[in-house]
Steps between C-alpha positions, in 0.01 A plus 500: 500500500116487466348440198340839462863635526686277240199623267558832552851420448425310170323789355754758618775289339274412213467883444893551539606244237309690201777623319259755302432709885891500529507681209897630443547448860506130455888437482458584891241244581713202659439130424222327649744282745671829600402720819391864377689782699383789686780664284400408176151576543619828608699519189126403308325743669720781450512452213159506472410761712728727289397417209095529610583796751637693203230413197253672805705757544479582122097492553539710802717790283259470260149542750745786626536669168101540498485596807330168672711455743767670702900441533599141600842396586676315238628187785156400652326290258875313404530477875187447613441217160804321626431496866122348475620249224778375706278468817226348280782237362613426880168414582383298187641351235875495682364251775341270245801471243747416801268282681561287132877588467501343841306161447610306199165313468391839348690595246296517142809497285480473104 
């Protein structure tokens, strides 16, 4: 790995141990040594993406209400939420933790 790539890494899995951007999700975060799924971070962005997808549909009733804005279907910002976090995961942060869950030299345990 090139040293422009295990800094990205370190600052993706720098970013991924705060326990504060967890938030209540943070039972689901794995330990440092162990490989994070595609399931479980479908689990995490489901999650959410439901939970996000649903606050905006509130907004989106509301805008509606006064007349801002027209009828929106109640599954495309849960969907679509979920769907760009999960690809965004993939291709980030999900690399960098099991490129350390795979070499032992990298693990920052406390």
């Amino acid at each position: 790995m090139s040293d422009r790539s295990r800094h990205n890494h370190d600052a993706w899995n720098e970013l991924c141990d705060a326990d504060a951007l967890w938030g209540p999700l943070v039972f689901l975060r794995p330990e440092q040594h162990q490989t994070f799924s595609s399931a479980r971070l479908l689990l995490v962005t489901s999650l959410f993406g439901i939970f996000y997808g649903m606050v905006g549909n509130v907004c989106l009733a509301v805008l509606r209400q006064a007349h801002l804005c027209g009828p929106v279907n109640g599954l495309v910002l849960p969907v679509s939420l979920t769907v760009v976090a999960f690809i965004c995961g993939e291709l980030t942060f999900l690399r960098a933790w099991n490129a350390r869950a795979r070499d032992p030299g990298q693990h920052d345990l406390q």
